[in-house]
KOLMI-334494 format. One record per residue (C-alpha): x, y, z; residue in three letters. Coordinates in steps of 0.001 Angstrom, whole numbers, plus 500000, padded with zeros to 6 digits. Layout:
<atoms>
XYZALA...
</atoms>
This chain:
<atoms>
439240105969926292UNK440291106456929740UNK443721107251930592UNK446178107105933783UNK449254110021933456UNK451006110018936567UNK453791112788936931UNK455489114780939385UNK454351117505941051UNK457131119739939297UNK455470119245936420UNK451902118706937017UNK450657122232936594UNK452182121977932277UNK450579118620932715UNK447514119685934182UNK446570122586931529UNK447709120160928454UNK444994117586929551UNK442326120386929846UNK442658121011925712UNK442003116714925361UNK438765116600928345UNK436624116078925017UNK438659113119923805UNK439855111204926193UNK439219110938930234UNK442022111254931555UNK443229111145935216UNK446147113042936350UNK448340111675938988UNK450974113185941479UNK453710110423942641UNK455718112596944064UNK458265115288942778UNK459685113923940121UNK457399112036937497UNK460383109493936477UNK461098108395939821UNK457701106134939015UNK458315102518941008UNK456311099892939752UNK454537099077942821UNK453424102618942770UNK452228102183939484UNK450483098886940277UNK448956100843943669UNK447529103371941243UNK445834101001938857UNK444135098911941528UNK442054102250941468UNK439951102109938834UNK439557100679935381UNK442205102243932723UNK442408101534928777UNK446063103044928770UNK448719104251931028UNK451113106926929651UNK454487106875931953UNK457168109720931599UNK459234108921928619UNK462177109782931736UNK461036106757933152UNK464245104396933880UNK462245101264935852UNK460333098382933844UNK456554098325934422UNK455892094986932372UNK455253093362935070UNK452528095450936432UNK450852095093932803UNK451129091653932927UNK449492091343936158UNK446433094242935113UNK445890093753931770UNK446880097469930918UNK448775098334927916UNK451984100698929583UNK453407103269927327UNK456287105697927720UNK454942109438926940UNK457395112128926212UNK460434113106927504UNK459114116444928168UNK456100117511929474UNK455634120611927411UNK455355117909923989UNK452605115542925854UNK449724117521923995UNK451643116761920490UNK451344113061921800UNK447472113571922628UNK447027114773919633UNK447867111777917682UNK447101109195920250UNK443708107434918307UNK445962106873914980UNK449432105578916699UNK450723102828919014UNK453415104524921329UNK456426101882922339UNK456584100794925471UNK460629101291925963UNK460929104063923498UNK459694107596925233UNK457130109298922607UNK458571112090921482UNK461478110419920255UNK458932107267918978UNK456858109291917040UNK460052111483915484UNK461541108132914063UNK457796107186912544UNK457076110093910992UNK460883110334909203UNK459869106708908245UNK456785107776907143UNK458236110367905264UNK460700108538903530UNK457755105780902130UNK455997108607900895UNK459092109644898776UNK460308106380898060UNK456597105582896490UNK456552108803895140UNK459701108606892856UNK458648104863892020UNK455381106150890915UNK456840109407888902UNK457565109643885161UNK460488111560883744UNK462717112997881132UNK464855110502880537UNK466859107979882867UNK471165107851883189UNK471711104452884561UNK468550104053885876UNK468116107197887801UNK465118108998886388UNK465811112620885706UNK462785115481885498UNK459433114853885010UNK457791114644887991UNK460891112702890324UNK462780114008892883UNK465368116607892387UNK468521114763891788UNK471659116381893338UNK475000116565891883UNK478196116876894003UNK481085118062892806UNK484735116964893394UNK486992119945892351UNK490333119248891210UNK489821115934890931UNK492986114687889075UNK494937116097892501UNK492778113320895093UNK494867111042896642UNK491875108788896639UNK489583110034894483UNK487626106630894711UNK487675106934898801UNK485875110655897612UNK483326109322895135UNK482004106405897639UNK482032109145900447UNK479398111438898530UNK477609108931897302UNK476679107515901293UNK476303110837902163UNK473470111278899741UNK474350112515896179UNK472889110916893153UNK475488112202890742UNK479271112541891566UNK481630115546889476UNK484550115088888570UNK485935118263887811UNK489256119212886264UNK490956122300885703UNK493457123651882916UNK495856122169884694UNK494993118283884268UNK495889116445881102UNK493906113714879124UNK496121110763881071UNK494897112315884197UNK491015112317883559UNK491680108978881907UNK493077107566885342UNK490290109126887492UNK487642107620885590UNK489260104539885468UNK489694104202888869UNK485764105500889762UNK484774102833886618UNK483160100359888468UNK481494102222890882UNK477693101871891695UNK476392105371890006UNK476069108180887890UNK479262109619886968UNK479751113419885280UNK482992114880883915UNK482873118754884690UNK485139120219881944UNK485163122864878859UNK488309121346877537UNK487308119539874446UNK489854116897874873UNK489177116694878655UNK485352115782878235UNK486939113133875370UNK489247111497877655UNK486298110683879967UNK483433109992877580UNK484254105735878454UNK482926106027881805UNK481085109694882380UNK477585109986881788UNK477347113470881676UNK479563116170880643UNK479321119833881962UNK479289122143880603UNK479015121773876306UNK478225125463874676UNK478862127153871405UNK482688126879871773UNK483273123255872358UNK480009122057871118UNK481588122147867325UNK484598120319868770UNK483091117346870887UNK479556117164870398UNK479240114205868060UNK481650112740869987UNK479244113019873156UNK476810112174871210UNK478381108581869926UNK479351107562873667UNK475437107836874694UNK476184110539877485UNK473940113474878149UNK474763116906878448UNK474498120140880682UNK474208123019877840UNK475152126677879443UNK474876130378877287UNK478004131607876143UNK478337133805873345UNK475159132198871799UNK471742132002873615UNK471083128929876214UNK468315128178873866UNK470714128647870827UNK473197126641872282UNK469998123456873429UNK469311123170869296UNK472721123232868619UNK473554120325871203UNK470291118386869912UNK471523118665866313UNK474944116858867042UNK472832113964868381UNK473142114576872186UNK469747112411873029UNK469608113704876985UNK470053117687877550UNK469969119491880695UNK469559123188880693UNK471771125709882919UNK470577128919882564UNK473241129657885364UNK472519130738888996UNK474321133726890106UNK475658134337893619UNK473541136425896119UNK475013140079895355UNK475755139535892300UNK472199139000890286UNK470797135908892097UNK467417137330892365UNK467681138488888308UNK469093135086887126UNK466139133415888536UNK464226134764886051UNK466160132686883459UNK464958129769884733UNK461430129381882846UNK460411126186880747UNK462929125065878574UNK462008122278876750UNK464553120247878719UNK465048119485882680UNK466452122470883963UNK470397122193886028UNK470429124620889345UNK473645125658890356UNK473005126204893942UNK476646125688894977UNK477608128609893514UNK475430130707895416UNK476388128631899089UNK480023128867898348UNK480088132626898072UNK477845133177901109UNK479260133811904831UNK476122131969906592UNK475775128501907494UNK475058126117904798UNK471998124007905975UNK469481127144905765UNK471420128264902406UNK470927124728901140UNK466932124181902454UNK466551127495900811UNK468030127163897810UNK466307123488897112UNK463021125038897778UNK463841127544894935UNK464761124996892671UNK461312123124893195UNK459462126215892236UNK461218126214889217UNK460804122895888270UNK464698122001888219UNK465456118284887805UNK469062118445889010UNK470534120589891682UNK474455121216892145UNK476095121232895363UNK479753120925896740UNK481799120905899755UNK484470122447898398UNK485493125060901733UNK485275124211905285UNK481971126052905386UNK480193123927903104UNK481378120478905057UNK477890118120905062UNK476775120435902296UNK476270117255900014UNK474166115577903039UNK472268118474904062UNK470969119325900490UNK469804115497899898UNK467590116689902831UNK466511119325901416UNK465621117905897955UNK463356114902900174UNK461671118035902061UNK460805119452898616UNK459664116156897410UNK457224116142900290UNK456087119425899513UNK453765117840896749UNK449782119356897641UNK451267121576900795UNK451550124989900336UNK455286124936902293UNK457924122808903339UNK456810122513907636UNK455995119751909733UNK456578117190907177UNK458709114748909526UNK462036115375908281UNK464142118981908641UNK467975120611908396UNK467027121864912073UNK470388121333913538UNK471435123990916249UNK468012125597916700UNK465400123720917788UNK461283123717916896UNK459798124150919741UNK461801125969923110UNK460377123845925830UNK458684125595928747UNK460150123263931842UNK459344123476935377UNK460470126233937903UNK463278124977940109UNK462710125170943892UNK464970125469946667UNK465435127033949469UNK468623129097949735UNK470890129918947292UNK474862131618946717UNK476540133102944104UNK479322130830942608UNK482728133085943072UNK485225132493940512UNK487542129675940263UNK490828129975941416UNK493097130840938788UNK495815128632940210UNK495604125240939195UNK496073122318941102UNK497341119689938957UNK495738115787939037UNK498897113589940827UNK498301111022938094UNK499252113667935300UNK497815115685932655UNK495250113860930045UNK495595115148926242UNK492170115158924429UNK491323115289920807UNK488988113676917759UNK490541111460915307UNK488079110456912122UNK484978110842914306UNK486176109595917713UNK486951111095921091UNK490313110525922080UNK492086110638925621UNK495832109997926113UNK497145109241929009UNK501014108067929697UNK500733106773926352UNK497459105489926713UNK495142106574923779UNK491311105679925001UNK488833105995922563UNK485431106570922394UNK482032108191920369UNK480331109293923495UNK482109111105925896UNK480849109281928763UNK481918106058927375UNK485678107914927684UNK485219109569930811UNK484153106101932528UNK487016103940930858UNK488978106984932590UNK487672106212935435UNK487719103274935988UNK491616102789935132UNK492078104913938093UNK493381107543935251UNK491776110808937304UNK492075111038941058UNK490952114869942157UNK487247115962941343UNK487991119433939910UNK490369117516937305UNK487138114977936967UNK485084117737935784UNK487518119629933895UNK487564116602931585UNK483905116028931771UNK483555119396930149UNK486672119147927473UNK484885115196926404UNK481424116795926239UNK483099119467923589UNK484949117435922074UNK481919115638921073UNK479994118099920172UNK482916119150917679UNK482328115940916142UNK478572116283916033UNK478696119452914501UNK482035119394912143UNK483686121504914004UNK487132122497915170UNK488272121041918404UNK490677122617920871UNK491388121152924098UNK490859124831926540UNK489653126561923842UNK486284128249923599UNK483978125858921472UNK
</atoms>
């Protein structure tokens, strides 16, 4: 296969010594057009073709101009390569077993194939799996995906504790908690389940309260936690209404407690050995969690909700443990700031362990809970000048914009600039810098940037979940 790469003479050297690995592959010819590869015209491009006989041209994926003309006219498929130079030899690599897009630059292409990829591969994966036993359809153990469980503390004092169920269930979790504390009363489980009846999943009551779990057996499909004080109580009565059960230790054995819970009829038992937080005999509970005779319930929340570090390591972690062990249904919640996304980042983590089937470690498998670091650090191209100066500080007076002071801040997900009343919104932030713009809203360039700067922040804060403070440090 013989290949045309133009690029830029910034980056031609990266270029240059990627294409040396790939001389026994392909034949490829490098070409400078000028300084900057994605300033490619297509009449250059058609110039550089009339040259000799190419099976494939691979543009920068920085490319902005349309060369479907120039393939028209030559016959040449045209594809956009990467963004980056420093990723073309991941590109090379795969170039015999993928069609790039021709609008789509190939890093980003090949990202979005692989995560679909990845997500057939599970999808076929859980169709093809047997289990335990199923709640509602959703198959549970055996060889399926780890389920996870979100939990919704306190949920008797929701203002919309319907709004909360649909919310984890989009942002992933196959099983939505209710849990109640002392504090709630039979009417008040009674209404919460009523209100959650009808909605399209599993549902679990997360109680001890004997007459708490019976006030939801209607609609709940599994109760949490039944042990050798309530079991006696309200385990026939779990076992009449068909739901299955998370069995803990208490005073008896877990394994004490599993016969006990089978021998009131409970059909579908989960086994919680218990997962202790980090400090405080994670690394010694683990142990517990050996073949049980039942699917085994990991209470990774517990551990992530008592941990100072950011939850999308804890959570990639912590699923990753639970595979080892063969757990069938993993707990998670989002009940502190911390722990915001924590019910979306660990349905990511569960899919990563699901593709971990014949690999020795969960890497390169097309999908990740990389979120502020990065892969790869990309090795870009010197900058050249000629002269340079050292920026002095800004002035610490401020010259104020003529047309007045613009108030930024996010509102449910959106960017939002007020102006004399004027509330623009917007999920980019150059979407809301233009509209500010172009109703003449900013008039001096320092106040231009100022904004550019506060907008970019404020959607990163968005991005991210984070806190948003218009002059504050981000």
């Amino acid at each position: 296969m013989r290949i045309l790469l133009p690029t830029g003479s910034a980056t031609a050297p990266i270029v240059t010594e990627i294409v040396d690995r790939f001389r026994d592959r392909y034949a490829i010819d490098v070409a400078v057009t000028g300084e900057i590869a994605s300033f490619l015209t297509a009449d250059h491009l058609r110039r550089l073709l009339a040259g000799g006989a190419y099976d494939m041209v691979l543009v920068s994926g920085m490319c902005t101009a349309s060369f479907a003309a120039v393939e028209e006219e030559t016959g040449v498929p045209i594809y956009r390569g990467p963004r980056h130079a420093a990723d073309l030899g991941l590109v090379l690599a795969v170039l015999e077993t993928v069609h790039l897009s021709r609008s789509i630059p190939a890093d980003e292409f090949l990202a979005v194939e692989r995560r679909q990829e990845a997500y057939r591969k599970i999808a076929k994966r859980e169709e093809e799996s047997a289990c335990d036993f199923l709640i509602r359809g959703l198959k549970i153990g055996g060889e399926s995906r780890i389920k996870v469980l979100a939990e919704i503390m306190d949920a008797h004092r929701r203002e919309d504790i319907r709004a909360e169920v649909e919310r984890f269930f989009a942002s992933g979790a196959d099983i939505v908690d209710l849990g109640f504390g002392f504090d709630a009363s039979p009417e008040d489980v009674r209404r919460c389940f009523a209100e959650t009846a009808d909605c399209d999943g599993v549902l679990a009551v997360d109680t001890q309260e004997p007459r708490l779990i019976a006030a939801a057996l209607d609609r709940a499909d599994i109760v949490l936690s039944l042990h050798d004080g309530n079991l006696p109580e309200i385990g026939s009565a779990v076992a009449d209404a068909g739901a299955a059960a998370v069995i803990v230790p208490r005073d008896k054995s877990l394994a004490e407690n599993l016969r006990q819970a089978s021998d009131a009829g409970i059909c579908c038992l989960l086994a919680d050995p218990l997962l202790q937080p980090a400090g405080s005999g994670l690394v010694e509970s683990l142990a517990a969690f050996s073949p049980a005779g039942h699917p085994l319930f990991f209470g990774a929340g517990n551990v992530v909700e008592l941990l100072d570090a950011d939850s999308p390591g804890a959570n990639a972690l912590l699923a990753a443990m639970a595979y080892e062990v063969g757990a069938a249904v993993i707990f998670t919640s989002e009940h502190s700031d911390k722990t915001h996304a924590s019910v979306a980042e660990m349905r990511r983590a569960t899919e990563m362990a699901a593709l971990l089937h014949g690999r020795p470690y969960p890497k390169d498998l097309g999908l990740d809970l990389l979120i502020l670091k990065e892969k790869r650090r990309r090795r870009e191209p010197p900058l050249t000048y000629t002269s340079e100066a050292a920026a002095p500080p800004m002035p610490e007076e401020v010259t104020y914009d003529p047309l007045g002071c613009i108030r930024i801040g996010i509102e449910d997900g959106w960017i939002v600039a007020v102006h004399k009343g004027r509330a623009i919104r917007g999920r980019r932030w150059e979407d809301v810098f233009h509209a500010l713009l172009t109703e003449g809203r900013v008039s001096l360039m320092d106040h231009a940037a100022y904004l550019g700067k506060e907008l970019y922040k404020a959607e990163l804060a968005i991005r991210f979940n984070r806190s948003f403070e218009q002059d504050g440090r981000f």
